[in-house]
C-alpha positions in Angstrom: 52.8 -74.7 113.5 51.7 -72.7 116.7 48.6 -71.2 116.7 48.5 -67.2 117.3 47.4 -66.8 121.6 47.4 -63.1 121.1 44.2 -61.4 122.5 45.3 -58.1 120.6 43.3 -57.9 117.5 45.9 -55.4 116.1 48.2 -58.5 116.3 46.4 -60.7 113.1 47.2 -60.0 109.5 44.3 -59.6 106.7 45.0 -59.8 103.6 42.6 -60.0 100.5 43.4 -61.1 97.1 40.4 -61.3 94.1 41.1 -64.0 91.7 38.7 -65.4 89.1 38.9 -62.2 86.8 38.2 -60.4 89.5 34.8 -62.3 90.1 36.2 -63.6 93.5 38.0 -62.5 96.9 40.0 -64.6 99.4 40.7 -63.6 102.8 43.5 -64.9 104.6 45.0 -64.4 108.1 48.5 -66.0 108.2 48.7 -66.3 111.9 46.0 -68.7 111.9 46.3 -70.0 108.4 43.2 -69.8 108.0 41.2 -69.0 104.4 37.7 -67.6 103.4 36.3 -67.1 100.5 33.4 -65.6 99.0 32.6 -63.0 95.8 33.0 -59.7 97.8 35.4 -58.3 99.3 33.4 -57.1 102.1 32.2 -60.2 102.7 35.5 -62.2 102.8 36.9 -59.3 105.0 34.2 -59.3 107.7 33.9 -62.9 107.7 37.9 -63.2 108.6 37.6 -60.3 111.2 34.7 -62.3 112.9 36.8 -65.5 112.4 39.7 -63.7 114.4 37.5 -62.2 116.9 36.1 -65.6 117.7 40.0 -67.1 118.2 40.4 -64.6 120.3 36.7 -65.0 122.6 37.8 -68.9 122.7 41.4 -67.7 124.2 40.1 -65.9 127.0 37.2 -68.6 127.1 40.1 -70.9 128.2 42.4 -68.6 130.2 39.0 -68.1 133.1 
């Protein structure tokens, strides 16, 4: 699988799914297949947008 090289962050996919009886959340971002979880949903949603928004820093990291 190819990893996502967009620099857009409009371009990555969020999506949150509580599980556990609804005592957990689960982010997930399908263009890096990449998971986080965590028991809110706040917490699993800023963690993936700072996981995307760090993918992105090491993209332009390697395009200077």
């Amino acid at each position: 699988m190819n990893t996502m090289t967009s620099t857009n962050p409009a371009d990555y996919d969020i999506l949150i799914r509580r599980y556990d009886n609804g005592a957990n959340y689960a982010s997930y971002c399908p263009q890096l297949a990449h998971m986080i979880k965590g028991s809110a949903h706040e917490e699993v949603e800023n963690a993936m947008k700072e996981h995307v928004l760090q993918h992105i820093a090491e993209l332009k990291e390697k395009k200077d």
